[in-house]
C-alpha positions in Angstrom: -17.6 22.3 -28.6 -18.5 19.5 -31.1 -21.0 16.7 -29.0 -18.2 14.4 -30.3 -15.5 15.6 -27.7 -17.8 16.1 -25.2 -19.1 12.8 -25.1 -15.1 11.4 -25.6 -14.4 13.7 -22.9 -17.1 12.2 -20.4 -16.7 8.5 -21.2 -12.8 9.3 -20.4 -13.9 10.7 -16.8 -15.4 7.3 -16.5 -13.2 5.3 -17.6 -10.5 6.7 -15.3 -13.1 6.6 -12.4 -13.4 3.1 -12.9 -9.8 2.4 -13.4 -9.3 3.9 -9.9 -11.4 2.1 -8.0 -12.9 -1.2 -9.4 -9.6 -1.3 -11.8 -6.9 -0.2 -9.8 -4.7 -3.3 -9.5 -4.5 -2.7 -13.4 -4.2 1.1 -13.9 -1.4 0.5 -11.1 0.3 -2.2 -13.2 -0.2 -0.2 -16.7 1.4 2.9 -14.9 4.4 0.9 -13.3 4.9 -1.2 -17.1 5.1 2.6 -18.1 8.0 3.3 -15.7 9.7 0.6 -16.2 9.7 0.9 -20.6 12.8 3.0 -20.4 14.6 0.4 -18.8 13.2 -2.6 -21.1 14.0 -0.4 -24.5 17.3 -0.5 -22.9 17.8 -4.5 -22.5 16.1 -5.0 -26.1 18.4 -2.2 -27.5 22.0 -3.2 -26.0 21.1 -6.6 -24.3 20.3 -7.5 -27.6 16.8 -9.3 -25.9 13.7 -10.2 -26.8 10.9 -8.2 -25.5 9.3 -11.0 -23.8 12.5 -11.6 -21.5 13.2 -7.8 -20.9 10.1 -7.5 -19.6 10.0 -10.5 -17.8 13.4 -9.5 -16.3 12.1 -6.0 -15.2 9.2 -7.2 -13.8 11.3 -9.4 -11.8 13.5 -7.2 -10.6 11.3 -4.3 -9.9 9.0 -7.2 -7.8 12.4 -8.1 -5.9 13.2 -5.2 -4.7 10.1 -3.9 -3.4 9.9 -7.1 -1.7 12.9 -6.7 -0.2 12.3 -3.3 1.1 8.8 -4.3 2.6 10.3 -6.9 4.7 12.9 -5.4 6.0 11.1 -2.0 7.0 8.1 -4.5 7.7 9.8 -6.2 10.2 11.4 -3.4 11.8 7.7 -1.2 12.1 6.6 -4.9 13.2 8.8 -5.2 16.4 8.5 -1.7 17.6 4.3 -1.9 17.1 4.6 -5.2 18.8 7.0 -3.7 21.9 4.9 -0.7 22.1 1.2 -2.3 22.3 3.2 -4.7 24.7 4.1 -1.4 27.0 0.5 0.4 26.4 -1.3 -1.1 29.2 2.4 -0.1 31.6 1.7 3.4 30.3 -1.6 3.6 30.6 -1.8 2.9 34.2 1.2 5.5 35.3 -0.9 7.9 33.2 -4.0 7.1 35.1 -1.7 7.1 38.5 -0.2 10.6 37.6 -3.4 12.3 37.3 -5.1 10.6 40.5 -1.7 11.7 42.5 -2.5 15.3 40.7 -6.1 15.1 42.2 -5.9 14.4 45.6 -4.7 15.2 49.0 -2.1 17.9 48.3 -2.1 17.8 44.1 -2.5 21.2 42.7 -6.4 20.6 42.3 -6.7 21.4 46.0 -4.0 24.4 46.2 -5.8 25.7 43.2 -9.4 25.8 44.3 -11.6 25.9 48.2 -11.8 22.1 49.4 -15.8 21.7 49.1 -15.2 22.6 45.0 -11.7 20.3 44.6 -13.9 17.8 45.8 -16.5 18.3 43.5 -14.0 18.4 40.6 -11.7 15.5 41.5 -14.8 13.1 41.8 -16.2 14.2 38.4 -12.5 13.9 36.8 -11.7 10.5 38.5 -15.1 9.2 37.4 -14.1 10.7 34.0 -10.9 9.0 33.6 -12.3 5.8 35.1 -14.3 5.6 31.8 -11.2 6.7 29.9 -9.4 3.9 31.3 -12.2 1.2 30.8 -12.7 2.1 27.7 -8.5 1.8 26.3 -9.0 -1.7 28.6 -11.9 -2.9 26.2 -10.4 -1.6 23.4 -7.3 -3.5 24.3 -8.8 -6.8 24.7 -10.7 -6.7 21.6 -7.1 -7.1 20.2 -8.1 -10.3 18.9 -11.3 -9.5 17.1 -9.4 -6.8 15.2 -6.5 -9.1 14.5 -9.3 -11.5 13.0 -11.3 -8.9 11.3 -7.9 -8.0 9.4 -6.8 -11.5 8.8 -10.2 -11.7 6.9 -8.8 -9.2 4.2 -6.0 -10.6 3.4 -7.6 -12.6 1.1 -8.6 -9.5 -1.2 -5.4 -8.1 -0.2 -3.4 -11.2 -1.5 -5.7 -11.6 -4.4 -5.2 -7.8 -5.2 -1.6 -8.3 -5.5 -1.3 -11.5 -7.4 -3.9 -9.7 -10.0 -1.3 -6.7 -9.9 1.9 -8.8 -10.4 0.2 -10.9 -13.2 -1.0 -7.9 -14.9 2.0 -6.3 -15.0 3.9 -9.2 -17.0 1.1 -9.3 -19.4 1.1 -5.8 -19.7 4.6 -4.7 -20.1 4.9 -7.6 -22.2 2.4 -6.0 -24.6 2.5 -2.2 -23.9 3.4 -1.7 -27.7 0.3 -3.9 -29.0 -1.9 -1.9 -26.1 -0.6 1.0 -27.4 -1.2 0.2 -31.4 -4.7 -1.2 -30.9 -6.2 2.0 -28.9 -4.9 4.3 -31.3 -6.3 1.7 -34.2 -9.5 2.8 -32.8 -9.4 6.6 -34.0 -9.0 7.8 -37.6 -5.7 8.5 -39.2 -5.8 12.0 -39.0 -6.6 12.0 -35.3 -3.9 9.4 -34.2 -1.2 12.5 -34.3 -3.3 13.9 -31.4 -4.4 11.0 -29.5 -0.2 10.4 -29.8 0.7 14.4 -28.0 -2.2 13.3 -25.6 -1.3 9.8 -24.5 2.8 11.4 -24.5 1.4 14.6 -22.4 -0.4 12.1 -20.3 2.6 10.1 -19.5 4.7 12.6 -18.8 2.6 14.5 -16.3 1.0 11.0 -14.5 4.5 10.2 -13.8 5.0 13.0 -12.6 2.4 13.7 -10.3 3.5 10.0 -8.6 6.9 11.1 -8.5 5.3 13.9 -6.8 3.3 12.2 -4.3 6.4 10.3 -3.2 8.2 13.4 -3.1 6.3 14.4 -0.4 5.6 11.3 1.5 9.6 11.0 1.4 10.0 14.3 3.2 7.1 14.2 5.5 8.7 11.2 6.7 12.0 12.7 6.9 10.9 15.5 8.6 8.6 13.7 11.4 11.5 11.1 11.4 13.9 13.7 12.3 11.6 15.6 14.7 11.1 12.5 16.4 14.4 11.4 17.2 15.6 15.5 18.0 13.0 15.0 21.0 13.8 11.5 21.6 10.8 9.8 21.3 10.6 6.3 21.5 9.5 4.2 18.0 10.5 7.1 15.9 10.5 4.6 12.7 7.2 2.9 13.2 5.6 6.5 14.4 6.7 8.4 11.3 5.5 5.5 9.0 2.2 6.0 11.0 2.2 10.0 10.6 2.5 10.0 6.9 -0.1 7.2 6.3 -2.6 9.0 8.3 -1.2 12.1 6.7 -3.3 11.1 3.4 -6.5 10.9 5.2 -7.6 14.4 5.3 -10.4 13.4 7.7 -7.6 12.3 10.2 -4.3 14.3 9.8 -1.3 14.2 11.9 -3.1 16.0 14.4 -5.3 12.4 15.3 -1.6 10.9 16.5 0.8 13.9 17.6 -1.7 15.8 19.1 -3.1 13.2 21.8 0.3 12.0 22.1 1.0 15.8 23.7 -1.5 16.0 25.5 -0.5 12.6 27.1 3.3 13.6 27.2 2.2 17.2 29.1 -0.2 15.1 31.5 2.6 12.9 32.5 4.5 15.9 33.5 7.1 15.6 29.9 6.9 19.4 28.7 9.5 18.9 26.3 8.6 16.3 24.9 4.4 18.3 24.6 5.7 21.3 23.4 8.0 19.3 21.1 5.1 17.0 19.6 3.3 20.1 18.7 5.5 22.0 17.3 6.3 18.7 15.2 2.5 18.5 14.2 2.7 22.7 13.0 5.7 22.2 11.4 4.4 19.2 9.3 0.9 21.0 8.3 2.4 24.0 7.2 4.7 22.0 5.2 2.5 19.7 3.1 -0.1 22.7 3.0 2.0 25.3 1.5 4.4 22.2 -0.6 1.9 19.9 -2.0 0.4 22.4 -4.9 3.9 24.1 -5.5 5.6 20.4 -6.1 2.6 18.9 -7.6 1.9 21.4 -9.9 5.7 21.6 -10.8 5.4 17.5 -11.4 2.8 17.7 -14.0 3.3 21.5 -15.6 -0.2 22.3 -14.1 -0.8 26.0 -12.3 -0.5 25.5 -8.0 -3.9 27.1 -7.3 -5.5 24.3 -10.1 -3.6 21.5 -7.6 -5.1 22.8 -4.9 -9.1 23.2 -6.1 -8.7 20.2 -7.8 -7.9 18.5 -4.8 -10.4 20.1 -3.0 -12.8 19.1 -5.3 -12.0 16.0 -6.1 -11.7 15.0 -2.2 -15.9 16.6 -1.5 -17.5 14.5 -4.4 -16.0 11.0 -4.1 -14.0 10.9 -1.1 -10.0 9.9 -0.7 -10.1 8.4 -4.4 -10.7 12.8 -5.6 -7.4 13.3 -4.1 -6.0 11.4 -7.1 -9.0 11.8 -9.3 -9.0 15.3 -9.6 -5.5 16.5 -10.3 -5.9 13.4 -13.2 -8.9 14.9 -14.5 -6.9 18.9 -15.0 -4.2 17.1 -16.4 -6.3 15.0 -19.1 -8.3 18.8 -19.6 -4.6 19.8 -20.2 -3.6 17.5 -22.3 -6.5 17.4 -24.6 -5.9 21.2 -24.9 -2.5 21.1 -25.6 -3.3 18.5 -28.5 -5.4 20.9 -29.8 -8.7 18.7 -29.3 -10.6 21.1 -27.2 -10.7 24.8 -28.4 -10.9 26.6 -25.4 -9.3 29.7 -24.1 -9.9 29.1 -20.3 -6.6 29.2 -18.4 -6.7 26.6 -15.1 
């Protein structure tokens, strides 16, 4: 391989690494102007507009709407958080009543073993969920520093997204004169491939989003529907929860359906355990065996290359290789396919 494309190919790496973490708000905005050029093609073509104002207009619209849909499934995730946190300390003490009832005199601790040992036992579990209970109490009151810790990022948050919005006007404004300046940087003879690389690019980025919301759509469906089947209370504001911690790999669903069992079968709610559960199996085996079947579908990339490279990509840098990696397969592609690397290895 010529040190040329090796050196093209590793500058590239970085470039996208940087773009994805220091650069986001802008790789964000110049893959959303992307989207949306269908649609402003169309307003210059049969609007008869200028690009400036079918941009502008785009922009607008696409900001509007998203806007819209925040706040109103904001506000409805807002008022069920608020009304559960509101009941958490109510539930918390009928859990802690259940089990002390459970313990003593007559519970099933003393049916179950001699008196001298239920003793023993119930002492060490009271004292156990004495600390349990302490320790939700604490976390509980600290409500406000965590309220205050958070209203300290929305500063970055704000800024973030006023650096996104702006960017994207400037950018979809001048996609075309982005576009004509990097390829101005290669020779005319390489321009055709840069061209069936950027195109190849495009087509399989896009795709792996479309992907990605693909599956957060049905994992919220699924959890969504699950939720109401065993009539659990929140369902909205829970499922939001499930597939947000659902990216974390660290986490899982398992960190919010899995104690909410445990608490459900404690309280004496089988159904509603055993329901939970089989929720939380249903859900992994789902986004286990789906993610590298629809991703790989997305972006004409093999399943088993999804799955390493997410793998992969996830051990050496963390939650940003979940996105990283299946980029970095599909640029490999890409440069393949335009016939600037000349390699026979299949992935």
């Amino acid at each position: 391989m010529p040190t040329k494309t090796i050196v093209f190919i590793i500058v590239s790496i970085v470039l996208l690494y940087g773009l994805f973490t220091v650069g986001f708000p802008f790789l964000l905005a110049l893959v959303t102007a992307i989207l949306m050029e269908p649609l402003v093609k169309w307003m210059i073509r049969y609007l008869r507009f200028s690009r400036l104002i079918s941009a502008s207009v785009a922009c607008s619209l696409l900001i509007a709407v998203i806007a819209g849909l925040f706040f109103l499934l904001g506000r409805k995730v807002y008022l069920e958080f608020v009304e559960f946190i509101g009941k958490l300390p109510v539930l918390l003490n009928e859990a802690d009543h259940f089990v002390r009832e459970a313990l003593t005199g007559k519970g099933i601790l003393y049916r179950s073993f001699p008196e001298e040992w239920a003793g023993y036992i119930q002492s060490g579990l009271i004292q156990g969920m004495d600390a349990i209970t302490d320790g939700l109490n604490r976390i509980l009151t600290s409500a406000y520093g965590i309220g205050l810790n958070v209203a300290k990022t929305l500063p970055n948050f704000f800024i973030l997204i006023v650096v996104f919005i702006i960017a994207l006007y400037l950018i979809s404004i001048g996609l075309e004169q982005i576009k004509n300046s990097f390829l101005a940087l290669f020779s005319e003879e390489s321009r055709g491939k840069i061209n069936v690389v950027l195109d190849h690019l495009r087509v399989a980025i896009i795709g792996f989003l479309k992907a990605q919301l693909i599956l957060s759509l049905l994992t919220y469906a699924i959890t969504l529907v699950g939720l109401i089947i065993i009539g659990a209370q929140y369902p909205l504001a829970v499922a939001l929860l499930v597939i947000i911690v659902d990216l974390l790999p660290i986490l899982g669903t398992g960190s919010v359906l899995v104690p909410w069992a445990v608490y459900s079968f404690i309280q004496g709610d089988v159904f509603m355990a055993v329901g939970l559960v089989v929720l939380f199996l249903v859900i992994t085996v789902f986004r286990r065996i789906a993610e590298p079947k629809i991703v790989g579908d997305a972006v004409g990339i093999g399943a088993l290359s999804v799955l390493a490279s997410l793998y992969i990509g996830f051990k050496l840098i963390g939650v940003t290789g979940l996105f990283l990696g299946p980029i970095v397969v599909i640029f490999f592609h890409a440069l393949k396919k335009a016939g600037v690397l000349k390699l026979n290895i299949q992935v």
